[in-house]
Backbone atoms as SQL, in Angstrom:
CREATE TABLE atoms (id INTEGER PRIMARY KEY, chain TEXT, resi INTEGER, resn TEXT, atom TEXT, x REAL, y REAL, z REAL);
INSERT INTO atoms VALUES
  (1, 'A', 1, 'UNK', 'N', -15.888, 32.948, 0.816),
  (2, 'A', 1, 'UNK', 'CA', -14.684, 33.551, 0.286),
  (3, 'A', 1, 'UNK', 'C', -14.065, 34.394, 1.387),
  (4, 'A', 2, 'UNK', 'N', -12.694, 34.686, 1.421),
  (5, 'A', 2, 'UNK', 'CA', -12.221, 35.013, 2.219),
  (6, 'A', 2, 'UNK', 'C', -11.272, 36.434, 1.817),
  (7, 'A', 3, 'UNK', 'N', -11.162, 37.425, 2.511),
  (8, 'A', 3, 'UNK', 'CA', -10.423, 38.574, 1.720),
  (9, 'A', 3, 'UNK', 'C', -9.384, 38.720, 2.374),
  (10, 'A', 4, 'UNK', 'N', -8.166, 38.856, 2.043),
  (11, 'A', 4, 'UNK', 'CA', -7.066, 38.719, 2.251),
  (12, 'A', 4, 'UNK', 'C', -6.308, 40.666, 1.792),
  (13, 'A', 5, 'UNK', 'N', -5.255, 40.786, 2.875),
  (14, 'A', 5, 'UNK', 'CA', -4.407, 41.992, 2.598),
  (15, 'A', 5, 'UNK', 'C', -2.886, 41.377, 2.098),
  (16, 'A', 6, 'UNK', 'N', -2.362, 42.661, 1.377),
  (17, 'A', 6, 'UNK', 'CA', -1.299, 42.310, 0.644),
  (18, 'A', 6, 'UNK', 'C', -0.158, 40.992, 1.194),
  (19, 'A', 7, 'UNK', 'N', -0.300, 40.492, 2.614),
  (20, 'A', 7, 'UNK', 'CA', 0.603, 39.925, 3.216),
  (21, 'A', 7, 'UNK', 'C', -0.341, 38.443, 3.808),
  (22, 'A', 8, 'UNK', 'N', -1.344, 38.340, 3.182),
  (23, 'A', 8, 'UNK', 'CA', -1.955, 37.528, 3.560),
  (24, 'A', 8, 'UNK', 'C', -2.274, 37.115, 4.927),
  (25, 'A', 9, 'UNK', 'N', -2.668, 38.219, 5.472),
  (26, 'A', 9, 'UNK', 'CA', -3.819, 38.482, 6.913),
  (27, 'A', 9, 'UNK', 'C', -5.293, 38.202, 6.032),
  (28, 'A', 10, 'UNK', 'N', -6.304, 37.201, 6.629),
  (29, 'A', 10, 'UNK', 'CA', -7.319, 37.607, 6.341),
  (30, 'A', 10, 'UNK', 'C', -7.862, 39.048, 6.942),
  (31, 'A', 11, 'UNK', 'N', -8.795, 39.889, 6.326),
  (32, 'A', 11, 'UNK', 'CA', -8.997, 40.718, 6.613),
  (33, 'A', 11, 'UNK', 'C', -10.233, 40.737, 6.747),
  (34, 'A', 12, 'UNK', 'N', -11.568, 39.531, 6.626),
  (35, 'A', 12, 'UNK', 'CA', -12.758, 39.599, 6.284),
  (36, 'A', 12, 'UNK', 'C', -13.386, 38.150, 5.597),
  (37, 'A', 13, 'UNK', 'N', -14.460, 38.437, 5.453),
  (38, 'A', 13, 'UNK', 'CA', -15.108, 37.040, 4.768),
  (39, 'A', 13, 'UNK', 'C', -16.311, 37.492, 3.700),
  (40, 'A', 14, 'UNK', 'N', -16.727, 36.263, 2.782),
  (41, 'A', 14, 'UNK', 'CA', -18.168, 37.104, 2.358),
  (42, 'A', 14, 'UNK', 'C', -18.462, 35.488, 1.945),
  (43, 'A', 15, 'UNK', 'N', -19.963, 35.415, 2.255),
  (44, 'A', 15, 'UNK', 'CA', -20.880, 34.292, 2.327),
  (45, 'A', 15, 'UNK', 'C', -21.754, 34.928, 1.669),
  (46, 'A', 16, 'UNK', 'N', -22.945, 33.446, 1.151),
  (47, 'A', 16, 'UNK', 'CA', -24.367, 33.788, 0.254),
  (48, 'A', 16, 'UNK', 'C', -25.046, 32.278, 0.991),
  (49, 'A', 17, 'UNK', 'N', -26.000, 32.747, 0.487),
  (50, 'A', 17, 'UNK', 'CA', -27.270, 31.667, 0.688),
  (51, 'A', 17, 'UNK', 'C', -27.570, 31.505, -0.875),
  (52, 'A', 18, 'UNK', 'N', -27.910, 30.162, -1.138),
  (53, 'A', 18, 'UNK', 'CA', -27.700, 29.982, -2.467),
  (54, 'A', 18, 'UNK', 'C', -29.608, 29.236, -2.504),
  (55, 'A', 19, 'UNK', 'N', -30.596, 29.907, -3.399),
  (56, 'A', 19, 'UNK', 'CA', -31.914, 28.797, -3.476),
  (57, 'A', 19, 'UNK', 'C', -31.532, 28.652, -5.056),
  (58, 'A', 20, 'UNK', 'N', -30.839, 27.218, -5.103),
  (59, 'A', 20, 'UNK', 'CA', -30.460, 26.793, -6.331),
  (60, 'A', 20, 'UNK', 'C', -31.865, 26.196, -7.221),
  (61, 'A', 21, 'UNK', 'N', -32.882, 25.961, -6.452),
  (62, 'A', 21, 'UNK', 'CA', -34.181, 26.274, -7.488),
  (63, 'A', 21, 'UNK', 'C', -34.827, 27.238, -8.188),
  (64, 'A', 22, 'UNK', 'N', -34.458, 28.568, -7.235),
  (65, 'A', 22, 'UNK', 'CA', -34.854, 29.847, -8.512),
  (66, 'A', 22, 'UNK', 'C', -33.307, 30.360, -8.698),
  (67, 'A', 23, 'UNK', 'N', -32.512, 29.822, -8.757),
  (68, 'A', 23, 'UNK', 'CA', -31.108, 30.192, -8.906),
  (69, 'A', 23, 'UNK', 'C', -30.821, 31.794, -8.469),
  (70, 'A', 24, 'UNK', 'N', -30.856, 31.988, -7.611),
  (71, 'A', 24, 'UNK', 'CA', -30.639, 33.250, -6.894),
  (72, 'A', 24, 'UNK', 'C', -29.721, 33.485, -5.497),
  (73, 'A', 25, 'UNK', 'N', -29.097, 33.861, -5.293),
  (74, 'A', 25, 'UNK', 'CA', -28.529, 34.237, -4.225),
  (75, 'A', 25, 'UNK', 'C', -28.937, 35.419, -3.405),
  (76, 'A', 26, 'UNK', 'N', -29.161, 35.087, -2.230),
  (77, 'A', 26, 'UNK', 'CA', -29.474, 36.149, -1.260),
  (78, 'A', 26, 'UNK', 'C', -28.842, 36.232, -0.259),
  (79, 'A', 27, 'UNK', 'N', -29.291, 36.651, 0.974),
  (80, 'A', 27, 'UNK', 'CA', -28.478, 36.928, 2.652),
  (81, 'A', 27, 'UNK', 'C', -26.666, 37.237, 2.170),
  (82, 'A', 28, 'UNK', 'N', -26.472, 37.864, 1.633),
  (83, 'A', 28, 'UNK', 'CA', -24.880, 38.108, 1.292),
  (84, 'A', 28, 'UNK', 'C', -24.387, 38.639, 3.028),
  (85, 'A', 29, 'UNK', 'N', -23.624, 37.689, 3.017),
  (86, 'A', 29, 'UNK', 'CA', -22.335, 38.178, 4.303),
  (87, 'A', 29, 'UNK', 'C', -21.365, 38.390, 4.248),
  (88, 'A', 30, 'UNK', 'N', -21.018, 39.661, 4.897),
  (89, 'A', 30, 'UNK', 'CA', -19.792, 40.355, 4.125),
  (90, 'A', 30, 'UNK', 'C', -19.370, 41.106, 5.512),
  (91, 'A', 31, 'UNK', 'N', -18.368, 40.261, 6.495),
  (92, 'A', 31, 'UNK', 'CA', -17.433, 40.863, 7.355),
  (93, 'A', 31, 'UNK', 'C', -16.387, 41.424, 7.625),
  (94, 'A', 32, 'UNK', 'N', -16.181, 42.674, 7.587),
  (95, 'A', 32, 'UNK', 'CA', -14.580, 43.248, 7.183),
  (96, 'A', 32, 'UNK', 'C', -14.395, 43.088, 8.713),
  (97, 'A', 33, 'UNK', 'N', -13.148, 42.565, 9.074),
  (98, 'A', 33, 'UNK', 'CA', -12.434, 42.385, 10.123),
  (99, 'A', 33, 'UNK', 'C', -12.014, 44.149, 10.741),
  (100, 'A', 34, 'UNK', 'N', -11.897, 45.092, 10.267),
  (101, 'A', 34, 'UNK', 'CA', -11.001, 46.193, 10.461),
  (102, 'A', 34, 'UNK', 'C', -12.247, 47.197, 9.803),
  (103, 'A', 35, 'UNK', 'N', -11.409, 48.525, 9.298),
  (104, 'A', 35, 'UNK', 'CA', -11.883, 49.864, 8.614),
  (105, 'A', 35, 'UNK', 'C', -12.699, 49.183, 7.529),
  (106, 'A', 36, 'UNK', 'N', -13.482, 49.635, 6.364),
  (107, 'A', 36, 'UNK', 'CA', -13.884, 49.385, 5.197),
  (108, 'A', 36, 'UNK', 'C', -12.302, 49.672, 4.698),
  (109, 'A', 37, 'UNK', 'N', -12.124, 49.102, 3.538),
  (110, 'A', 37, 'UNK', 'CA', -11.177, 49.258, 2.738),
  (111, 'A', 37, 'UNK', 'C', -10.941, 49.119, 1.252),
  (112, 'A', 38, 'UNK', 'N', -10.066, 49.297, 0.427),
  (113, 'A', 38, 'UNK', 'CA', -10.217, 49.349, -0.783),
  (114, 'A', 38, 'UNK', 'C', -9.978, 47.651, -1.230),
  (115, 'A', 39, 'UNK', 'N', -9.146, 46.609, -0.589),
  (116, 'A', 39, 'UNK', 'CA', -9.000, 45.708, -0.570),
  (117, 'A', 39, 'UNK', 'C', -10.144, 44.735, -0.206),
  (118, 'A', 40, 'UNK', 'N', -10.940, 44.886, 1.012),
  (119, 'A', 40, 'UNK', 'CA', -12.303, 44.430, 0.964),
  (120, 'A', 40, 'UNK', 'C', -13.163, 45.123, -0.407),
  (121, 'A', 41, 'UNK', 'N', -13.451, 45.971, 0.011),
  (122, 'A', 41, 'UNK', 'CA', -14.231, 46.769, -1.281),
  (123, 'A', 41, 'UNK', 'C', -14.146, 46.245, -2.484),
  (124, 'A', 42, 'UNK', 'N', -13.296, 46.310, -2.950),
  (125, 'A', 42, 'UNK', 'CA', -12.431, 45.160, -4.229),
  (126, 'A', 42, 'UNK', 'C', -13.277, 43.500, -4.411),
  (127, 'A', 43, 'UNK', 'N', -12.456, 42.924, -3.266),
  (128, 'A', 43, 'UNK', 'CA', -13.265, 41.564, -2.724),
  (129, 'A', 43, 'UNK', 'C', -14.527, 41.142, -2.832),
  (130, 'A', 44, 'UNK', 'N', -14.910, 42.068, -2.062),
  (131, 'A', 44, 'UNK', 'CA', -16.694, 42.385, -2.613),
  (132, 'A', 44, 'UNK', 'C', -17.017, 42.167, -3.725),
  (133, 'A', 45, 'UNK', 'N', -16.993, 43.443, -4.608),
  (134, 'A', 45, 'UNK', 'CA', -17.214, 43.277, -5.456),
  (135, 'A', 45, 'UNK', 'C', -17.179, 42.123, -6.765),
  (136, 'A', 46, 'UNK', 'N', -15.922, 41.564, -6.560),
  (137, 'A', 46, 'UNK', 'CA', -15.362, 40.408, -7.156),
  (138, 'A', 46, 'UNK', 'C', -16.340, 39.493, -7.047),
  (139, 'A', 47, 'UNK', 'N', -16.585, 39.523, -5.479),
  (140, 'A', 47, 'UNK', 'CA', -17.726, 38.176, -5.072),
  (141, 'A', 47, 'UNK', 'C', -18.935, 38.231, -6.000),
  (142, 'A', 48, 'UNK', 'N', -19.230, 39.574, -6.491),
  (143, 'A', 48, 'UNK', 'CA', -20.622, 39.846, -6.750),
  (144, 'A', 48, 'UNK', 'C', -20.644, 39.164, -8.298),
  (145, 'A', 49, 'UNK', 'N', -19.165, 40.039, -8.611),
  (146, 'A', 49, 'UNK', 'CA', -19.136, 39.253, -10.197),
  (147, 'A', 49, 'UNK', 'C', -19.452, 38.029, -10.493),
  (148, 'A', 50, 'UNK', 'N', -18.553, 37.418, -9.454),
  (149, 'A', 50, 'UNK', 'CA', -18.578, 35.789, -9.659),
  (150, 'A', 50, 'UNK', 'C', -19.510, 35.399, -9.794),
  (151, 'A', 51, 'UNK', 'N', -20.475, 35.663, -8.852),
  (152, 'A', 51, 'UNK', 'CA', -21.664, 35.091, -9.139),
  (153, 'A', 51, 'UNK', 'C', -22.578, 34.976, -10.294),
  (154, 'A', 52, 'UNK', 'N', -22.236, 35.860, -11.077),
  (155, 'A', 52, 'UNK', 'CA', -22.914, 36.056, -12.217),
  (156, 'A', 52, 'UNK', 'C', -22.208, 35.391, -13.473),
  (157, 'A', 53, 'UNK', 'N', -21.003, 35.414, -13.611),
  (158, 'A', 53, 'UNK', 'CA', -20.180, 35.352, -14.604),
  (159, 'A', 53, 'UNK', 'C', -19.653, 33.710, -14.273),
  (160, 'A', 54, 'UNK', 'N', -19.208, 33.448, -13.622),
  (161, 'A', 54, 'UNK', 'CA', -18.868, 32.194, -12.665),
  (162, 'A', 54, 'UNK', 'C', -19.969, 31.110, -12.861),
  (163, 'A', 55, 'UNK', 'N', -20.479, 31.645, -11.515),
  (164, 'A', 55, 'UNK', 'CA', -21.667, 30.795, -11.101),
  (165, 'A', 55, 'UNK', 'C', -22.947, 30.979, -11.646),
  (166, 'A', 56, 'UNK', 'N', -23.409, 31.724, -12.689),
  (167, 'A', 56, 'UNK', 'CA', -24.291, 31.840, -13.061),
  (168, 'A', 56, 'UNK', 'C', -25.804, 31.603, -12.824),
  (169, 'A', 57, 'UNK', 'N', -25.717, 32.911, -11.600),
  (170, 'A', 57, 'UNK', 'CA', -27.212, 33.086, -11.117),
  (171, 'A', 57, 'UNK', 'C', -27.559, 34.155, -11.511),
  (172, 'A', 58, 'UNK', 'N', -29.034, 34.082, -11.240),
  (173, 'A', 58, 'UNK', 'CA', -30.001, 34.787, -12.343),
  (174, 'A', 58, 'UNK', 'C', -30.385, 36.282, -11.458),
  (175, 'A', 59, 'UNK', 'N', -30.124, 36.354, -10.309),
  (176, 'A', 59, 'UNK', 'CA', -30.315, 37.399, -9.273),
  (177, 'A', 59, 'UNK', 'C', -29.621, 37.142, -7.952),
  (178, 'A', 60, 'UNK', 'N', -29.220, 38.434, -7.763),
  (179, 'A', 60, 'UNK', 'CA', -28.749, 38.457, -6.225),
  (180, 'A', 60, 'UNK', 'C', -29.429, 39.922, -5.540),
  (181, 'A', 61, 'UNK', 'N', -29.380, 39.540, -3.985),
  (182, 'A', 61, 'UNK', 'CA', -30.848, 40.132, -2.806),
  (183, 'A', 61, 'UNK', 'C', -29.439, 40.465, -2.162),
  (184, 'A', 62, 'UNK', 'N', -29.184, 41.463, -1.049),
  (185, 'A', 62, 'UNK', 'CA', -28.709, 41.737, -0.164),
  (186, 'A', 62, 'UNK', 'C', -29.573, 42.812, 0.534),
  (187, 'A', 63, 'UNK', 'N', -28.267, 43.061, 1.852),
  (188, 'A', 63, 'UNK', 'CA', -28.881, 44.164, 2.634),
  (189, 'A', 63, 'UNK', 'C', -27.819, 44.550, 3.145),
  (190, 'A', 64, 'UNK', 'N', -28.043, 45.986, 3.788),
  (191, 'A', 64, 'UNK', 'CA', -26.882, 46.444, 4.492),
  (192, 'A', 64, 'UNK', 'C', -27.572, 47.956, 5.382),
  (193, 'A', 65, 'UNK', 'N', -26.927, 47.766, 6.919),
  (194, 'A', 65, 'UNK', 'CA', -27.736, 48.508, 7.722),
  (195, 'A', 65, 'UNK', 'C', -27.572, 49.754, 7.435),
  (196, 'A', 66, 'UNK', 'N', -28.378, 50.453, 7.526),
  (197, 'A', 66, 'UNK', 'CA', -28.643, 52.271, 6.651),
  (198, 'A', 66, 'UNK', 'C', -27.360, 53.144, 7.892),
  (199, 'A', 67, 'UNK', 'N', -26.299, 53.376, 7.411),
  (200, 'A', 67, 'UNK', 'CA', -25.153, 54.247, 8.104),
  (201, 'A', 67, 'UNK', 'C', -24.209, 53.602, 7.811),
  (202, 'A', 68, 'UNK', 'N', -24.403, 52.027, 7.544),
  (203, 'A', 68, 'UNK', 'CA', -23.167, 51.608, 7.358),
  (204, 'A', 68, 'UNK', 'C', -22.380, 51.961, 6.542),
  (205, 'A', 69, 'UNK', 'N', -20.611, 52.103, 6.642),
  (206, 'A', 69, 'UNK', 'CA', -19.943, 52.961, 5.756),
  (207, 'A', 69, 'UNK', 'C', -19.860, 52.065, 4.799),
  (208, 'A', 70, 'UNK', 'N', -19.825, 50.813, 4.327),
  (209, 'A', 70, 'UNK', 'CA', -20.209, 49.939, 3.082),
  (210, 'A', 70, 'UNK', 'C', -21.821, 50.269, 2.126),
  (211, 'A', 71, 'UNK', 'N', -22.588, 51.277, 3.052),
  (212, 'A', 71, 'UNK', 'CA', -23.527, 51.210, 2.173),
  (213, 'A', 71, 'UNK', 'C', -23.883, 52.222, 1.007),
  (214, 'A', 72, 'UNK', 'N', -22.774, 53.440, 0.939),
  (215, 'A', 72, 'UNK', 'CA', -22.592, 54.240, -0.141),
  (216, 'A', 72, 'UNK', 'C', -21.602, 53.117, -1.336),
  (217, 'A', 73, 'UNK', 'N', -20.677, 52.129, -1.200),
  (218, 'A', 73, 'UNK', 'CA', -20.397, 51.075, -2.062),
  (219, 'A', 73, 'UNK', 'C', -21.560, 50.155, -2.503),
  (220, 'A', 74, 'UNK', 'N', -22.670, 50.181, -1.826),
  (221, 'A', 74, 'UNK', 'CA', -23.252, 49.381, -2.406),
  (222, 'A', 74, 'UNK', 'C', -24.429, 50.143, -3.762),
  (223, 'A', 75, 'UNK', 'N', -24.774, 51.324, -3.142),
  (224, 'A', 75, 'UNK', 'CA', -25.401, 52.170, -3.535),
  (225, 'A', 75, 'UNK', 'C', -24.916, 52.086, -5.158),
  (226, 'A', 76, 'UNK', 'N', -23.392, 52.248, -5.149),
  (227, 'A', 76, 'UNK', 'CA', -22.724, 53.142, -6.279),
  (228, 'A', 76, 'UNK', 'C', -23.306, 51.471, -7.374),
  (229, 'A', 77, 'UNK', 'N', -22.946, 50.173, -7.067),
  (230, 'A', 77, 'UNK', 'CA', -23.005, 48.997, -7.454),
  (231, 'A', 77, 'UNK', 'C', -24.515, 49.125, -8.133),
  (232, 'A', 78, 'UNK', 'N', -25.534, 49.454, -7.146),
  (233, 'A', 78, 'UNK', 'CA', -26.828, 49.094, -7.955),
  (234, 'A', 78, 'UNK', 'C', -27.286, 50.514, -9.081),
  (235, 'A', 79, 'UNK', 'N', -26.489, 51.524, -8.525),
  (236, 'A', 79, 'UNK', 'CA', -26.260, 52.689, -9.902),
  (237, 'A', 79, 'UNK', 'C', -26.228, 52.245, -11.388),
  (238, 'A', 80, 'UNK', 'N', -24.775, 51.586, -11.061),
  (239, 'A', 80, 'UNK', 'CA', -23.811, 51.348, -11.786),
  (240, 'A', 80, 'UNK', 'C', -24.685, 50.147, -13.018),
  (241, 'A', 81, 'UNK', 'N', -25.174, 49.715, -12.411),
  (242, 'A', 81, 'UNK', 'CA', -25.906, 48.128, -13.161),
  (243, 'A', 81, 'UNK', 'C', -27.525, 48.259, -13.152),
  (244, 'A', 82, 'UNK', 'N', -28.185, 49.181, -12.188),
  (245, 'A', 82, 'UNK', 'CA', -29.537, 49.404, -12.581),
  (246, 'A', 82, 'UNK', 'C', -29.983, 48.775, -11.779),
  (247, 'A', 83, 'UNK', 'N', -29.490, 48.302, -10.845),
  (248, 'A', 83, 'UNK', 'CA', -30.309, 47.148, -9.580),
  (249, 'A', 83, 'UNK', 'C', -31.310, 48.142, -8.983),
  (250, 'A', 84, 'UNK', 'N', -31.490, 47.699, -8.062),
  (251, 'A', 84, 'UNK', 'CA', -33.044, 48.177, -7.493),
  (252, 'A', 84, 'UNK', 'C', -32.751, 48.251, -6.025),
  (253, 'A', 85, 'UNK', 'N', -33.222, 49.633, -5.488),
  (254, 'A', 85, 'UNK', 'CA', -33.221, 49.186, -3.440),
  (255, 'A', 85, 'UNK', 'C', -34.990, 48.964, -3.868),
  (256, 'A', 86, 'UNK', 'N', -34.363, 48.012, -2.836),
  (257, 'A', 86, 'UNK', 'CA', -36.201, 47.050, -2.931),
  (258, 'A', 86, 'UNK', 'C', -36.674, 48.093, -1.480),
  (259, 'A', 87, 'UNK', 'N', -36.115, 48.584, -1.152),
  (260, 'A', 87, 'UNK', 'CA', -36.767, 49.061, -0.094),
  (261, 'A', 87, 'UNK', 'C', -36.064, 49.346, 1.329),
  (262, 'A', 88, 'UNK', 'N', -36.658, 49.960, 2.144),
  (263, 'A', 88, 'UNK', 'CA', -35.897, 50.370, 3.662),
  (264, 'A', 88, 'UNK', 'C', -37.130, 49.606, 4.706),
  (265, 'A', 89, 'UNK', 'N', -36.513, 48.919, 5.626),
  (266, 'A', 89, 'UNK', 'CA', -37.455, 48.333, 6.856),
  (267, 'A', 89, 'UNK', 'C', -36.296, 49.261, 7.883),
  (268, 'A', 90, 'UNK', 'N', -37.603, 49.687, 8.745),
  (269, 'A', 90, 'UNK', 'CA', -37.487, 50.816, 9.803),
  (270, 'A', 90, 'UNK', 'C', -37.214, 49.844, 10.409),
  (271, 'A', 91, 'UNK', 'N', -36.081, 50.398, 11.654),
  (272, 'A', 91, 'UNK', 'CA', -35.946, 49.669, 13.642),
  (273, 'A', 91, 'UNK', 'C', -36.485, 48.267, 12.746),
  (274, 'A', 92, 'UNK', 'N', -35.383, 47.921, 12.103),
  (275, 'A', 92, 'UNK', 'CA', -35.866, 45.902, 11.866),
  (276, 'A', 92, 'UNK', 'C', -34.454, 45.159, 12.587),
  (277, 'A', 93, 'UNK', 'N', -33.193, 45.724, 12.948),
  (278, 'A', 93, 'UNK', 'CA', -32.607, 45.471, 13.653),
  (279, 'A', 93, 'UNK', 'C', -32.061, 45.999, 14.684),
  (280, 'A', 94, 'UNK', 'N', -31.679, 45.008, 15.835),
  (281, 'A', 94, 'UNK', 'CA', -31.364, 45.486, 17.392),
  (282, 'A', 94, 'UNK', 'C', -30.130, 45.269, 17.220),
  (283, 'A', 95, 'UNK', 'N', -28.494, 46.048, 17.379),
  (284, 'A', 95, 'UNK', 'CA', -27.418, 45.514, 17.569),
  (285, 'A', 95, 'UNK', 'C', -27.321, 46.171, 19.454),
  (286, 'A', 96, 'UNK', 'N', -25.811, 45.396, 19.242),
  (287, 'A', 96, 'UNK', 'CA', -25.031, 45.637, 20.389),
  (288, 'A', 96, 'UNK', 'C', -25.312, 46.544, 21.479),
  (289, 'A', 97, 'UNK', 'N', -25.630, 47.727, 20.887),
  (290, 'A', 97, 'UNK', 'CA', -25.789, 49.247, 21.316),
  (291, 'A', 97, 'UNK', 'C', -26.942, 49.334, 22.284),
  (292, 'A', 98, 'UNK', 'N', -27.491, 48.001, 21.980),
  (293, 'A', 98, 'UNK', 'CA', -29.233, 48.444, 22.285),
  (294, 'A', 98, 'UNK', 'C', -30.530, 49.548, 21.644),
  (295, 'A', 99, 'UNK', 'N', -29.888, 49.761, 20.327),
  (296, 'A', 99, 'UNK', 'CA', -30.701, 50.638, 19.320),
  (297, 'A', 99, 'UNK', 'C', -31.194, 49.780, 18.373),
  (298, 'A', 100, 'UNK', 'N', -32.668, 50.264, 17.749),
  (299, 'A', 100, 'UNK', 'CA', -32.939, 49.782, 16.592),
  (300, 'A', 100, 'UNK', 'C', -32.180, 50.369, 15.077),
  (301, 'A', 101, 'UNK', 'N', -32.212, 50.024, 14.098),
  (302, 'A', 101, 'UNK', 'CA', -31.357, 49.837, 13.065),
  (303, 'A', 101, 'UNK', 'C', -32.336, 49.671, 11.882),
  (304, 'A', 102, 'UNK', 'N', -32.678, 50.867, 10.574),
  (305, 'A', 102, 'UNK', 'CA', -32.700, 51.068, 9.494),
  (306, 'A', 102, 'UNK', 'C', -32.363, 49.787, 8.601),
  (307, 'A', 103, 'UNK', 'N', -33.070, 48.997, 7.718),
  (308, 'A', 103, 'UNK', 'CA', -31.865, 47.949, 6.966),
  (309, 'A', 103, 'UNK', 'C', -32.604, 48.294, 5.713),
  (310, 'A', 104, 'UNK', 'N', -31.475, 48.687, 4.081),
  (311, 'A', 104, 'UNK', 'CA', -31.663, 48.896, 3.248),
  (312, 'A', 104, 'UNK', 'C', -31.709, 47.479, 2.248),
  (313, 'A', 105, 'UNK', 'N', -32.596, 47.027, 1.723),
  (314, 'A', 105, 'UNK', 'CA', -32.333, 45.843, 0.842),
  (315, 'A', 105, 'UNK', 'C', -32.283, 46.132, -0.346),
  (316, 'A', 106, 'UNK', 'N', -31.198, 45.248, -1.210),
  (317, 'A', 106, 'UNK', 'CA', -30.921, 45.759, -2.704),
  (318, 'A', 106, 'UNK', 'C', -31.265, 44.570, -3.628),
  (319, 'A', 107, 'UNK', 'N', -31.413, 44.192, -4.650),
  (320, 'A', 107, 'UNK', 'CA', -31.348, 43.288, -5.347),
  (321, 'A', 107, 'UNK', 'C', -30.705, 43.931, -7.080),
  (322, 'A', 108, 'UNK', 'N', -30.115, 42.342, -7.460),
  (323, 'A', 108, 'UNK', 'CA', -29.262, 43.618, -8.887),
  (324, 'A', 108, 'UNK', 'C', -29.629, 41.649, -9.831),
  (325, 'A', 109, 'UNK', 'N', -29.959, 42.046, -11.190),
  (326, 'A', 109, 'UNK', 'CA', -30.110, 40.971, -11.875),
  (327, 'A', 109, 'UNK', 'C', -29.518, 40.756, -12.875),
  (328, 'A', 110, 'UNK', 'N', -29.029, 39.678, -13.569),
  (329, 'A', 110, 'UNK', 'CA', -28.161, 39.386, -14.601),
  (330, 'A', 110, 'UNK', 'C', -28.175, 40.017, -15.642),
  (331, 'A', 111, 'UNK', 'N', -29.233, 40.371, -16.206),
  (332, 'A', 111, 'UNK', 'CA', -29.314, 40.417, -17.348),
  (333, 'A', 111, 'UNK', 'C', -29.226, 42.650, -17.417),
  (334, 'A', 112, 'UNK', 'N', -29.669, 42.902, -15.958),
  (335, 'A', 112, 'UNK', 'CA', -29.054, 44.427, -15.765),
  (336, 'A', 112, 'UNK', 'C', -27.390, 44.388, -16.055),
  (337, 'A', 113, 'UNK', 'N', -26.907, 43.852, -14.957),
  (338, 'A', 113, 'UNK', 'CA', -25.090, 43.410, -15.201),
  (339, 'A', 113, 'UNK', 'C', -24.835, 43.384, -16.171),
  (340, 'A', 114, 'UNK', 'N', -25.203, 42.320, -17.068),
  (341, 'A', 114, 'UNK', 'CA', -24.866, 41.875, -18.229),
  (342, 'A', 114, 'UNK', 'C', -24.857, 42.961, -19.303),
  (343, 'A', 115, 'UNK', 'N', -26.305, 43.822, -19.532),
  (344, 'A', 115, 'UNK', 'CA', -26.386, 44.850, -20.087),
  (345, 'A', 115, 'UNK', 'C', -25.669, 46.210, -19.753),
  (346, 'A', 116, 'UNK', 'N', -25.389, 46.381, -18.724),
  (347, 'A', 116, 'UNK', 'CA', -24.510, 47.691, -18.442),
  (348, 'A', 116, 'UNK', 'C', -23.042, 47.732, -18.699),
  (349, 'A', 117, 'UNK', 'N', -23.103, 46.318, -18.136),
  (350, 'A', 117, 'UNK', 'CA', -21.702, 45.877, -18.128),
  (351, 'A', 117, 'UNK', 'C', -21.008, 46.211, -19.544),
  (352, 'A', 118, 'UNK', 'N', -21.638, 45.432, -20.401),
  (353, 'A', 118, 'UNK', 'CA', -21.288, 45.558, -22.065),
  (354, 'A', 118, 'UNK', 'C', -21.227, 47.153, -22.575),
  (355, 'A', 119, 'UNK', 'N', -22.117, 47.925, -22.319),
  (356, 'A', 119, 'UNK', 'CA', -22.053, 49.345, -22.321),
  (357, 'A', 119, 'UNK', 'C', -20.679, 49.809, -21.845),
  (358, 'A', 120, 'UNK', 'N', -20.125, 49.560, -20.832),
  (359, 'A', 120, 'UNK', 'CA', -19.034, 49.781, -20.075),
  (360, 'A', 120, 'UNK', 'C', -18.137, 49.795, -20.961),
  (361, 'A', 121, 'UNK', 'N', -17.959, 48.009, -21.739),
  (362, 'A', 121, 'UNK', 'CA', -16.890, 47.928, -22.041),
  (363, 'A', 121, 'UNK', 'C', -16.547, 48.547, -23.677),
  (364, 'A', 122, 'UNK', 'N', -17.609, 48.821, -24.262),
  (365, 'A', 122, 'UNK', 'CA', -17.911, 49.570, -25.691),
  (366, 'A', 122, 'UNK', 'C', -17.408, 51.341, -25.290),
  (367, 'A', 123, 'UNK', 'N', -17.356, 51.331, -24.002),
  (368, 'A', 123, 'UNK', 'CA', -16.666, 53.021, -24.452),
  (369, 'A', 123, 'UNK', 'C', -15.433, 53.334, -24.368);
């Protein structure tokens, strides 16, 4: 999927890895071209829906490197629905910089969504 600004610049992309035998989606890729924004942010999220509501998988896995300014959005997401940080792996990535890199992994499941979600819409 591709995220687009009001004038139709892409602004970003977001990919999954799909193991359509335990119906789950994981490795979520999610490139904002520019700043974080409310328009990616948006996008995102959308993607996440889809998957559930759409495409109907039973769980989705991500990650996102610990500073990144997307990772208080993701935070608020597994709040919001009850997902789970599965955990923090220390220095598990090397970027650009030549530093190691914190990576937070999340996972959030249907039937959390599904249940919060409905809560949501009852108030």
């Amino acid at each position: 999927m591709v995220s687009v600004d009001k004038n139709d610049n892409v602004i970003g992309f977001l990919s999954a890895k799909i193991d359509r035998a335990s119906n789950r989606v994981s490795h979520i890729g999610a490139v904002n071209f520019g700043e974080l924004n409310i328009t990616f942010s948006k996008d995102f999220y959308k993607f996440l829906i889809d998957l559930f509501e759409i495409h109907n998988f039973y769980k989705i896995e991500w990650c996102v490197i610990v500073g990144n300014p997307a990772e208080s959005m993701y935070d608020k997401i597994i709040e919001r629905y009850h997902g789970n940080v599965i955990g923090i792996s220390h220095e598990s990535i090397k970027l650009d910089d030549g530093k190691y890199y914190d990576v937070k992994e999340y996972e959030l499941f249907k039937r959390d969504y599904e249940k919060y979600k409905k809560s949501e819409d009852n108030k």
